[in-house]
Every structure is written in structure tokens, then in C-alpha cells.
N, C-alpha and C positions, 0 to 999 in steps of 0.2 A: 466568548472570552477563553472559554476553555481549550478550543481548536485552534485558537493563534499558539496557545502556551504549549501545545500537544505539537503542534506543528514547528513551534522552536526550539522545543526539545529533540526532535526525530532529525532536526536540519543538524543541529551541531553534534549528535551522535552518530549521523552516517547509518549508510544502509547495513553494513554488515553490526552494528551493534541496535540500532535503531529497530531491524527486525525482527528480533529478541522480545526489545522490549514492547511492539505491538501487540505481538504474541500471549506475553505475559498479561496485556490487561484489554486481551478481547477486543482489541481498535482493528481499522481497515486501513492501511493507506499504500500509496503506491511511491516507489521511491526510480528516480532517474539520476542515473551516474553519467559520466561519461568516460567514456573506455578508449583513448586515442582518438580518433575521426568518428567514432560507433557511440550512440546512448545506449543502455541498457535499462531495462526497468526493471524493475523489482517488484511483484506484483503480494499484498499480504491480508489476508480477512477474510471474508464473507462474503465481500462485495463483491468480489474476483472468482469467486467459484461458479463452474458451468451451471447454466442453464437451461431446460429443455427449452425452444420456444413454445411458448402457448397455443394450443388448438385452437382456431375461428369456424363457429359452425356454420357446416353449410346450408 
């Protein structure tokens, strides 16, 4: 319930305020505009930060 209510809150604030407020209370989400003919993403959190990939031993 809480991630529909998070999720229509970010929907009617827009990425450029919506970002913000991620930020502010430690969420992850990814936001898509569209910019003319071009989507854009918006990538924001924890979720999105690089990776090493994992070692498989041999």
C-alpha cells in the first residue's frame, strides 16, 4: 500500500521535484520523461549504484 501511495506521489510531482523528495526519505526509484521523440530516465537510490560483478570460483 505504501508503494502505490509513494509511487503517486512521485507520478504528480515530476522527476525534477520528485527527485528531491526520494532523496530526502532514502527511496529508490527510476523516473522516465519524455523529451520530444527521446525518453530520458532518471535513475535515484541505491538500487542504481554500480556493481562489481561477483567472482565464480574456479
Amino acid at each position: 500500500m505504501m508503494a502505490d501511495a509513494w509511487a503517486t506521489a512521485l507520478m504528480v510531482r515530476g522527476s525534477r521535484e520528485g527527485v528531491d523528495l526520494v532523496r530526502r526519505h532514502n527511496l529508490d526509484a527510476l523516473f522516465i520523461d519524455r523529451d520530444g521523440d527521446n525518453l530520458r530516465e532518471t535513475r535515484v537510490g541505491r538500487l542504481f549504484e554500480t556493481r562489481s560483478a561477483p567472482e565464480h570460483a574456479a
